[in-house]
C-alpha positions as CSV (number, residue, x, y, z in Angstrom):
1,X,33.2,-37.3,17.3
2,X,29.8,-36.7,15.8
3,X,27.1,-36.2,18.4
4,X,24.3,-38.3,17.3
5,X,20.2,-37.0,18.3
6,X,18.4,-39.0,20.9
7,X,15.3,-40.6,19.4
8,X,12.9,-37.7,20.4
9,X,14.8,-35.4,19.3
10,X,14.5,-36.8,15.7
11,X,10.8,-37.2,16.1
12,X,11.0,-33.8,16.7
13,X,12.5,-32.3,13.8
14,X,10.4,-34.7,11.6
15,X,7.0,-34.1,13.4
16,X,8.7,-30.0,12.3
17,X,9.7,-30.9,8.9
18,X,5.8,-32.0,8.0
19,X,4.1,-29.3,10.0
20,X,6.4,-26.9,7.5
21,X,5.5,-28.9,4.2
22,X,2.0,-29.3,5.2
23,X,1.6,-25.2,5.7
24,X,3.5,-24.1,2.6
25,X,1.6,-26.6,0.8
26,X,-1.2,-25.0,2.0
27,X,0.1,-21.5,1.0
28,X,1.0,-22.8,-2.6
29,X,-2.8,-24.6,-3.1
30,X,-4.2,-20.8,-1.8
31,X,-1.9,-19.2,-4.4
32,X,-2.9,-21.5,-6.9
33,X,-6.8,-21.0,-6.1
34,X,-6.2,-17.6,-6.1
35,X,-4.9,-17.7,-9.3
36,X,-6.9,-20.0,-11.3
37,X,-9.7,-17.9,-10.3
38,X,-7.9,-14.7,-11.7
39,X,-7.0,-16.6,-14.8
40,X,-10.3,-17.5,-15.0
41,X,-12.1,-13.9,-14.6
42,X,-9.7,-13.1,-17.6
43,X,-10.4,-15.9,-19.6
44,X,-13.9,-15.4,-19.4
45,X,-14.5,-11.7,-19.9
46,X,-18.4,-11.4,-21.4
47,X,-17.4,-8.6,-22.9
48,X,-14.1,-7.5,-24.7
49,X,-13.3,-4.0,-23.8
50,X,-10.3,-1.9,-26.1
51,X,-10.0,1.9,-26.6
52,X,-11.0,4.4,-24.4
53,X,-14.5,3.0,-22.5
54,X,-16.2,5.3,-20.3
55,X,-18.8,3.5,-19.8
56,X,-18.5,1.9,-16.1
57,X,-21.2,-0.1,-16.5
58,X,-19.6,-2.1,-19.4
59,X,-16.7,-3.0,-16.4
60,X,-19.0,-4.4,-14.4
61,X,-19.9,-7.1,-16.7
62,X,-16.9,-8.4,-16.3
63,X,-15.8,-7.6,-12.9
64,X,-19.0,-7.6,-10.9
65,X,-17.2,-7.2,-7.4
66,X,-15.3,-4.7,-8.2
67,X,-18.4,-2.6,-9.8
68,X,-20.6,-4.3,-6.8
69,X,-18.2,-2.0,-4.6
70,X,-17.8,1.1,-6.7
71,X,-21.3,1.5,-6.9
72,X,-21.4,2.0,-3.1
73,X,-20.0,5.6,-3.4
74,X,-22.8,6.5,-3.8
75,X,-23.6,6.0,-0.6
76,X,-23.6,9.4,1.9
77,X,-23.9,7.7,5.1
78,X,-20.8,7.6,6.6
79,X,-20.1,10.4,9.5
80,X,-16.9,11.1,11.5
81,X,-15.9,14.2,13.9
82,X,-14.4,16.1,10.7
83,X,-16.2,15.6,7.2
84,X,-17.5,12.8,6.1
85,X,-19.9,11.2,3.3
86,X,-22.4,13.7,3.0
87,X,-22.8,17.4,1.3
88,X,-22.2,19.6,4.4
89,X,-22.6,23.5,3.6
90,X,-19.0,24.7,5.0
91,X,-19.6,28.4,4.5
92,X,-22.8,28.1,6.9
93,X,-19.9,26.6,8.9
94,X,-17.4,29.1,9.1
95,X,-19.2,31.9,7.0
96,X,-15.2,33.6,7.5
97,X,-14.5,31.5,4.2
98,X,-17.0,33.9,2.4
99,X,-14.7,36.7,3.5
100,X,-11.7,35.0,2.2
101,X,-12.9,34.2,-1.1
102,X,-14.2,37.7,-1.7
103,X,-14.3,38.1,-5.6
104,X,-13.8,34.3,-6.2
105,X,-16.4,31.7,-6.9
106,X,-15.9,29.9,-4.0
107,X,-17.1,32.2,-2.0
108,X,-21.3,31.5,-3.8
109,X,-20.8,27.8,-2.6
110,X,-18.4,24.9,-1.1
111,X,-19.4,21.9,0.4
112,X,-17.3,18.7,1.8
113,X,-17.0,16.4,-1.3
114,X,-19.3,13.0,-1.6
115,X,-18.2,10.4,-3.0
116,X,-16.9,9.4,-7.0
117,X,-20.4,8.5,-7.8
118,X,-21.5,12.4,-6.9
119,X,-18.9,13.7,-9.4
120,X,-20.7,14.9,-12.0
121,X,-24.1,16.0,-10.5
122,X,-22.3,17.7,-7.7
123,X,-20.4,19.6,-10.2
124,X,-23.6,20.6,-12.7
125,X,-25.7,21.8,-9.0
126,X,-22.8,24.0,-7.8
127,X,-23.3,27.4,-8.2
128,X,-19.3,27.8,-8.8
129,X,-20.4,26.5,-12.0
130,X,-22.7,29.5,-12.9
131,X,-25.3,29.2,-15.5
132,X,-24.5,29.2,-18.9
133,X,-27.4,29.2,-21.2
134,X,-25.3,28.2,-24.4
135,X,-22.2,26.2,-25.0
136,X,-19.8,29.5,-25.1
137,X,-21.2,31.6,-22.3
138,X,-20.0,30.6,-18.6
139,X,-17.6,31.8,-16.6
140,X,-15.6,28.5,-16.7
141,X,-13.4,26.3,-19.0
142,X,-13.8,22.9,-19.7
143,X,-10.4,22.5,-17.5
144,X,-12.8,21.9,-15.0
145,X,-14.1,18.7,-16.1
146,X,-10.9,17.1,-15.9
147,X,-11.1,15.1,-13.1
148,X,-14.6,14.2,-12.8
149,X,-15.3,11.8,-15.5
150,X,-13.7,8.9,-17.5
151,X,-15.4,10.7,-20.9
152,X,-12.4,13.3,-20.3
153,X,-10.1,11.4,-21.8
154,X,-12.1,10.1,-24.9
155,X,-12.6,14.0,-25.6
156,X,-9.3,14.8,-25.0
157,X,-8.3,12.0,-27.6
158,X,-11.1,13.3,-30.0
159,X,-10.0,16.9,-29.7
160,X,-6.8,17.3,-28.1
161,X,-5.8,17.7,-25.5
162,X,-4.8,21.8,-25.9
163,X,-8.7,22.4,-27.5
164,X,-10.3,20.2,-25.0
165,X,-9.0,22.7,-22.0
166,X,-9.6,25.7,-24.7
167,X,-12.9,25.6,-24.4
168,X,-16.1,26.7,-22.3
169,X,-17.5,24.0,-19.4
170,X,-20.9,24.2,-21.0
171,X,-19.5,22.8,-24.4
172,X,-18.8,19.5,-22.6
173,X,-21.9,19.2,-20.8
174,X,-23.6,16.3,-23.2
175,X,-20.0,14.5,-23.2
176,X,-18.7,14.8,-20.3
177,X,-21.7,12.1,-18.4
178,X,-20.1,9.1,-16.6
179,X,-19.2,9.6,-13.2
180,X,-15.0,9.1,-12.0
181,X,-14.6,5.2,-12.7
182,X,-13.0,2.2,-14.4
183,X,-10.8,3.9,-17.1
184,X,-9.9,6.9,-15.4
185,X,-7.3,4.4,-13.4
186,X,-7.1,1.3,-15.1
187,X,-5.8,0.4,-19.4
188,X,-8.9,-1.6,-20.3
189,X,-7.7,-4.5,-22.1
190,X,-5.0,-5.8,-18.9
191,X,-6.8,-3.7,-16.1
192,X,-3.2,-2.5,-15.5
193,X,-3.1,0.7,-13.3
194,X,-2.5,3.5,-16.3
195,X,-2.0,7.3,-16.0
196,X,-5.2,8.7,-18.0
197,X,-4.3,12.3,-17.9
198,X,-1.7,14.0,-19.3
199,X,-1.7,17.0,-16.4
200,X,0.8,14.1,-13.8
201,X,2.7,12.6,-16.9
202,X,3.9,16.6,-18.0
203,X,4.3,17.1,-14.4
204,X,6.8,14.3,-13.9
205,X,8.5,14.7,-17.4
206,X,9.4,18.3,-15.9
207,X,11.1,17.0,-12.6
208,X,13.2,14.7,-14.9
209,X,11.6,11.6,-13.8
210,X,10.3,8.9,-15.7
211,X,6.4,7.8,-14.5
212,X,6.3,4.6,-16.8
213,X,9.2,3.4,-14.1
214,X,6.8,3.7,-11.5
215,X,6.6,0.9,-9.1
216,X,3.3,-1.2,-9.2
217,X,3.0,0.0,-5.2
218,X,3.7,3.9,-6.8
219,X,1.3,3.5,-9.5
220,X,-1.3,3.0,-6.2
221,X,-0.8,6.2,-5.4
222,X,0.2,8.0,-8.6
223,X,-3.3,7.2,-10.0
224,X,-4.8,9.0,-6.9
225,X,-2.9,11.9,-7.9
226,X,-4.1,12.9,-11.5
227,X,-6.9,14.8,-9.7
228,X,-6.1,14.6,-5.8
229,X,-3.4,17.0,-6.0
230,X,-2.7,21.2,-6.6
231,X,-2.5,22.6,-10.0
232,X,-3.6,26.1,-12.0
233,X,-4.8,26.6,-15.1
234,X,-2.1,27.9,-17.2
235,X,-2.5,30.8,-19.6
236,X,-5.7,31.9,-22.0
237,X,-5.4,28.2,-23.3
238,X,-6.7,27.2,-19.4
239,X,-4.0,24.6,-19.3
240,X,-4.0,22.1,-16.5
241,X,-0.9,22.3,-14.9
242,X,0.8,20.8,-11.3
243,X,3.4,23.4,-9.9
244,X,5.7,20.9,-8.6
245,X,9.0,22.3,-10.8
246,X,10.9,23.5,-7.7
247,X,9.0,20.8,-5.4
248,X,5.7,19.8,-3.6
249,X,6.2,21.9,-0.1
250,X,4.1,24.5,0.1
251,X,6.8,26.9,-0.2
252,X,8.2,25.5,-3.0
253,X,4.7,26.1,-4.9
254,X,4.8,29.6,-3.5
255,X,8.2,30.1,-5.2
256,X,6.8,28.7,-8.4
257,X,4.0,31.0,-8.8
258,X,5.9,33.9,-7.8
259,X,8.4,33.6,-10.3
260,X,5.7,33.2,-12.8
261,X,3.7,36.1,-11.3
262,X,0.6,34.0,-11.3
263,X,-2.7,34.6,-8.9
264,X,-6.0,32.9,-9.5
265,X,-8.1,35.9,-8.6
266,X,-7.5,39.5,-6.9
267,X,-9.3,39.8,-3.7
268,X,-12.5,42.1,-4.1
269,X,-11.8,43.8,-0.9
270,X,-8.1,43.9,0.3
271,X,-7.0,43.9,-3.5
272,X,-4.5,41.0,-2.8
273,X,-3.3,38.8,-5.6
274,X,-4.7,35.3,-3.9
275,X,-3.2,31.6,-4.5
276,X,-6.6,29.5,-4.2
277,X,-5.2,26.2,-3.5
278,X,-7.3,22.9,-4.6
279,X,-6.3,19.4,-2.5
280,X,-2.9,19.0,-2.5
281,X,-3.8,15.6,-1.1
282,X,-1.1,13.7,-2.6
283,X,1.8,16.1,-2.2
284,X,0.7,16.3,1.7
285,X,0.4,12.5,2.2
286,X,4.2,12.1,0.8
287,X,5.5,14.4,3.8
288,X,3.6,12.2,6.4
289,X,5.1,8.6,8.1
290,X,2.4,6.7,6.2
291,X,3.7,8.0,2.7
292,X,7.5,7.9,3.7
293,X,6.9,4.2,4.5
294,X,5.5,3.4,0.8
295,X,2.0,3.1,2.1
296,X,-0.2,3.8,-1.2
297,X,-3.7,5.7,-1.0
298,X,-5.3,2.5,-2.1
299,X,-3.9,1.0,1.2
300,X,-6.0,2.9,2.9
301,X,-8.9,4.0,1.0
302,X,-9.3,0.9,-1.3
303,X,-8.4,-2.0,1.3
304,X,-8.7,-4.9,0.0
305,X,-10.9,-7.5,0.6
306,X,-12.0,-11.3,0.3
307,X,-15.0,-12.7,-1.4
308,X,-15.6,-16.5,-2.3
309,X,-11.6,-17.0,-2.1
310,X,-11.0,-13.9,-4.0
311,X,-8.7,-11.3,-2.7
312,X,-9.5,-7.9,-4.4
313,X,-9.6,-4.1,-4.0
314,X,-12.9,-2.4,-2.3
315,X,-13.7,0.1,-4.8
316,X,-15.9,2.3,-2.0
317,X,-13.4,4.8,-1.8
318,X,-14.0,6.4,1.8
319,X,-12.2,7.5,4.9
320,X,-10.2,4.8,6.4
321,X,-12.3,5.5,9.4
322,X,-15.0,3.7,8.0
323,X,-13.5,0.4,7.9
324,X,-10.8,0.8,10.6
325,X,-10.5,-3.7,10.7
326,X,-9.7,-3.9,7.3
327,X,-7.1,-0.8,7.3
328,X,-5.4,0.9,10.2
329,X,-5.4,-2.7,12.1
330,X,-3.7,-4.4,9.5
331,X,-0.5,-2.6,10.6
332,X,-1.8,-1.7,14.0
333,X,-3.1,-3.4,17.1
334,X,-4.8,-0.8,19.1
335,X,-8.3,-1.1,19.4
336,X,-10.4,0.7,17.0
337,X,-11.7,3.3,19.4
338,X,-7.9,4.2,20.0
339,X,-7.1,4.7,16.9
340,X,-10.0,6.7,15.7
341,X,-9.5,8.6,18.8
342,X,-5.8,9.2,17.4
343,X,-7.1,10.5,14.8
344,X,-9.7,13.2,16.1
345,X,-6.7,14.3,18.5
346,X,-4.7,15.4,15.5
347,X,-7.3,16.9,13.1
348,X,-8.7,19.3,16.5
349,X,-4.7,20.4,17.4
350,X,-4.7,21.0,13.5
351,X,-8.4,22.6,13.9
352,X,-7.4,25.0,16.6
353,X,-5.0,26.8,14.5
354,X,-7.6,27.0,11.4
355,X,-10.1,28.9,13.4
356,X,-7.5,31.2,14.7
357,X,-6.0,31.4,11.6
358,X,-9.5,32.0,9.3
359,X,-10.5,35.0,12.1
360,X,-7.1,36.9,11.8
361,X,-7.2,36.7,8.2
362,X,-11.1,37.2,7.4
363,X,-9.9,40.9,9.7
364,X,-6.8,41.3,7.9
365,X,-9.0,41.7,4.5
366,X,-11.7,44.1,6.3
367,X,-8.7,45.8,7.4
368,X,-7.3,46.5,4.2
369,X,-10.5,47.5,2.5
370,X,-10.9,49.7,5.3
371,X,-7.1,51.1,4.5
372,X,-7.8,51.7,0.7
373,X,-11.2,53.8,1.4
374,X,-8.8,56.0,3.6
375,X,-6.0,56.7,0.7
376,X,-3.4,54.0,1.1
377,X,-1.2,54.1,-1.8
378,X,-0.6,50.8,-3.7
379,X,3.1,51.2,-2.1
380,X,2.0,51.6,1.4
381,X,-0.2,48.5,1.1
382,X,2.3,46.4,-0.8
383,X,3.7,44.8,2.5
384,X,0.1,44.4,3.8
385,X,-1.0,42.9,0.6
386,X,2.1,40.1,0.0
387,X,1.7,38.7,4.1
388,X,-2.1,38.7,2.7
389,X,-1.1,36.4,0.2
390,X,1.3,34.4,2.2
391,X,-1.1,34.0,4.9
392,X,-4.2,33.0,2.5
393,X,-2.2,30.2,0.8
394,X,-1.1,28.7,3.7
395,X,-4.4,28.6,5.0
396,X,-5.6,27.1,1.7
397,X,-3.2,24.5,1.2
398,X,-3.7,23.1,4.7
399,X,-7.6,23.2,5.1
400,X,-8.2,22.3,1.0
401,X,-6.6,18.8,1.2
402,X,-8.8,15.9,2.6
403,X,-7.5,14.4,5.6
404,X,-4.3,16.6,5.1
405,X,-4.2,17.0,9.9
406,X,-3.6,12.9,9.4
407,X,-1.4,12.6,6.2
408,X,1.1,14.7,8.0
409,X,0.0,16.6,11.0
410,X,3.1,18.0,12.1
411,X,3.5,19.8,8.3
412,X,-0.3,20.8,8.7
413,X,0.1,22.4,12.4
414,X,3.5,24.0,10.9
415,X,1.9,25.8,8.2
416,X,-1.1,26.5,9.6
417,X,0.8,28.0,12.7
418,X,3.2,30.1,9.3
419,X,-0.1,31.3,8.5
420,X,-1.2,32.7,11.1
421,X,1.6,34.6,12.1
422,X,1.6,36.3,8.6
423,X,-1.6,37.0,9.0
424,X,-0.9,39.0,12.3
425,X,1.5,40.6,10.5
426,X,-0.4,41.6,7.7
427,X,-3.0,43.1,10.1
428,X,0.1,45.4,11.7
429,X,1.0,46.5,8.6
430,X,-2.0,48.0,8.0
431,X,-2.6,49.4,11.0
432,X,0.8,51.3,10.6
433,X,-0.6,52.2,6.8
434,X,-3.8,53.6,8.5
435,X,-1.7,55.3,11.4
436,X,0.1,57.3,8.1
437,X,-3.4,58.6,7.2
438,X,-4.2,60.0,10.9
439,X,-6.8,56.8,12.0
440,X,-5.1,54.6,15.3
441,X,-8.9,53.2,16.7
442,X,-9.9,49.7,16.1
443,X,-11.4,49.4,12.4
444,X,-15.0,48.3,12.3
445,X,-15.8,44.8,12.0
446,X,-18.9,43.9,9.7
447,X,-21.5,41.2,10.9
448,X,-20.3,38.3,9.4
449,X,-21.7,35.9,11.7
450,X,-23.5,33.8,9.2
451,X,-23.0,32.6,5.2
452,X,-25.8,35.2,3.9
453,X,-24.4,37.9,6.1
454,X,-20.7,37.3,5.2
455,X,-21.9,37.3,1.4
456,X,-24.8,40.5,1.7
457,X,-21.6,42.2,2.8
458,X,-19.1,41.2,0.0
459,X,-21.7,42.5,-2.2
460,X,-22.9,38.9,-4.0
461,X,-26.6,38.7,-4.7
462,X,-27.3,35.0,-4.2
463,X,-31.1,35.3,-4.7
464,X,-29.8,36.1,-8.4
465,X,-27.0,33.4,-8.4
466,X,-29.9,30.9,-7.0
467,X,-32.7,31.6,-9.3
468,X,-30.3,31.7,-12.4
469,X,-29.0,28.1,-11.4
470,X,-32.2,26.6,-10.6
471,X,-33.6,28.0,-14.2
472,X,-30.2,26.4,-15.6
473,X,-31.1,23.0,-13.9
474,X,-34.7,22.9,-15.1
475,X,-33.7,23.9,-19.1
476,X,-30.0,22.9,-20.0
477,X,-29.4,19.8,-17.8
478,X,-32.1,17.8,-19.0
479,X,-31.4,19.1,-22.7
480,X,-28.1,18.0,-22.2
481,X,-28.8,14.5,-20.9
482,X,-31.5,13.9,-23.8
483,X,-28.3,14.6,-26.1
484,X,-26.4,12.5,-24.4
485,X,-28.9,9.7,-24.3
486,X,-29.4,9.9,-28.3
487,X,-26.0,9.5,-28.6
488,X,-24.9,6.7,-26.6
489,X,-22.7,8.9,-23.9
490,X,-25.1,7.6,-20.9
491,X,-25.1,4.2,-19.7
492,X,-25.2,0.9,-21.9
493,X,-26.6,-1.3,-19.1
């Protein structure tokens, strides 16, 4: 016998059916709004952009809050306990760096990264840079523009991509203008997220995997990862490549560049072959919970955000740090002061190793110049000089990649912690090399204890480096700008 409901009980599950139509209706109309008012940005574009547009500017015409939000990269005011907005001289820092890139460019000048809106004039003031008086002196390739400008890809269309990297920096600088924006991520005519450089596309094609197949939620990521990743230049051609063949772990890169006997400089005073890794940041943030969960990069550094019943990216890409409401809570209900604090607790366990790590290894490379001015033979030092390079990569790799002690702290602490220890080994195998040549005391440690005592004594004369750059700044820049200007490469608005 069918039990029938008692009057409330109807009431009930009526009162329940119209609370349930009222909300999704109210779901659908926000849907709909939401729509319409994308519909609508599309329909009423002021200016139709096709081809390759580097021109950010031209964007912003059409999506004002987007630009609005870019434009705030700019900004340099951001601070945190490690890194944050603003230009911070990290050789006056830890002047042991100076040491470590003995021989390498790196060693003249490195400062934290600002923001995308920096790119370009970061990159013409660095002294890494040099200063080439002509378009075919320099010290670097035009490989080097690759990830700061959405002109790269218009000159790699208008000169391919092989003689766009085969050639000198200084060739590209009236070209190579705009600052990272609009078309270095997004096809211009949909605003679909595209892949704009060819380096991630080979990279993939070489794994066996297809990129176009990528998942919208991927493509969030993989965009990030045309610049914010590791890669060499390959051969006399300069030829941007990732070394993810074998894999992305920081062994599996070593393997890579072992087999193909590659090093990016040989260290001016232990003579080791060194790895000089760039920011791994994307391989590092797949090996962390947040990546393994399918959490993109634009998750957290783009959040998005409402305005007048639009839902869209924040363009300010920044440390998640700085807007902790609008990203770590919108998983996560501790209060903001816990999770910052979360935070700051992994990047100092990660910290403790680095500074262990930079001290044994800044003496491993005294050591070994100390070695070679007593006779060591290049067999007696080849030990010493492969833990060098072992040690210095893994060093590299974790310190190199932004925010690398919260993508995936454990694999930070893990390599650091590899590091270290073949770095302590290095430094016994020398001392058993100097033992062979009749010396057991403790070798004599320079003064290192600031950036123009660390490079005085790696033999760099930056009053040289400094005068040529700022005589480069006053003569080429602006000569490259005015070319730029009369031909249309600067800003249209």
């Amino acid at each position: 016998m069918e039990k029938k409901l008692k009057s409330w009980q109807g009431w009930l599950l009526f009162c329940g059916a119209m609370v349930v139509v009222f909300v999704l209706g109210l779901v659908v109309s926000s849907l709909m709004e939401r729509r319409a008012e994308v519909v609508s940005v599309f329909n009423n574009k002021r200016v139709d952009i096709r081809n390759i547009e580097a021109h950010n500017e031209v964007f912003g015409e059409n999506y004002p809050r987007q630009y609005a939000t870019w434009k705030e990269t700019e900004k340099t005011d951001f601070e945190s306990e490690f890194n944050g907005s603003e230009a911070v001289d990290v050789l006056a820092k830890r002047p042991e760096m100076v040491v470590l890139w003995a021989g390498y460019a790196f060693s003249k000048d490195y400062s934290t990264p600002r923001g995308h809106m920096h790119a370009i004039d970061d990159m013409r003031h660095s002294l890494r840079t040099g200063a080439p008086m002509d378009d075919k002196s320099g010290p670097q390739p035009a490989t080097c523009w690759t990830c700061k400008s959405p002109d790269v890809p218009r000159m790699m269309e208008a000169l391919g991509v092989d003689s766009f990297y085969n050639n000198k920096w200084a060739a590209m600088g009236s070209e190579i203008v705009n600052p990272i924006g609009c078309a270095d991520c997004h096809e211009p005519l949909t605003m679909q997220l595209q892949i704009s450089r060819p380096a991630l596309r080979e990279a993939f094609a070489r794994m066996g995997k297809d990129i176009d197949k990528a998942t919208p939620q991927e493509m969030r990521s993989l965009v990030c990862a045309q610049c914010h990743v590791e890669y060499y230049f390959k051969g006399d051609g300069k030829y941007l490549t990732f070394p993810w063949d074998k894999g992305f772990t920081v062994e599996d890169m070593e393997a890579y560049y072992d087999e193909a006997d590659f090093a990016d400089y040989t260290h001016a005073l232990s003579k080791a072959r060194i790895l000089k890794a760039q920011h791994p940041d994307y391989e590092i943030s797949q090996m962390g919970i947040h990546g393994q969960r399918g959490v993109s990069c634009a998750d957290c550094h783009m959040p998005y955000k409402s305005e007048g019943g639009m839902k869209f990216s924040d363009h300010h890409i920044q440390s998640p740090l700085a807007m902790i409401d609008r990203t770590c809570q919108v998983c996560h209900r501790e209060s903001e002061e816990t999770l910052r604090n979360n935070v700051y607790e992994r990047q100092r366990k990660a910290n403790e190793i680095r500074n262990r790590l930079e001290q044994e290894l800044a003496k491993a490379h005294i050591e070994a110049k100390f070695a070679w001015d007593k006779g060591a033979t290049d067999a007696q030092m080849a030990e010493a000089l492969k833990l060098i390079r072992q040690s210095q990569w893994r060093w590299d790799f974790g310190v190199a990649s932004h925010g690398a002690s919260f993508h995936a702290p454990q694999e930070i602490q893990r390599i650091l912690g590899h590091g270290l220890d073949k770095a302590l080994q290095a430094r016994l195998a020398i001392a058993k090399v100097l033992a062979k040549h009749g010396y057991t005391d403790e070798v004599p440690m320079p003064d290192i204890s600031t950036k123009e005592k660390a490079q005085e004594y790696i033999g760099l004369d930056m009053k040289k480096e400094r005068d040529a750059k700022e005589q480069f700044n006053k003569t080429i820049i602006p000569q490259w700008l005015e070319k730029a200007k009369a031909n249309g490469r600067l800003a249209k608005v």
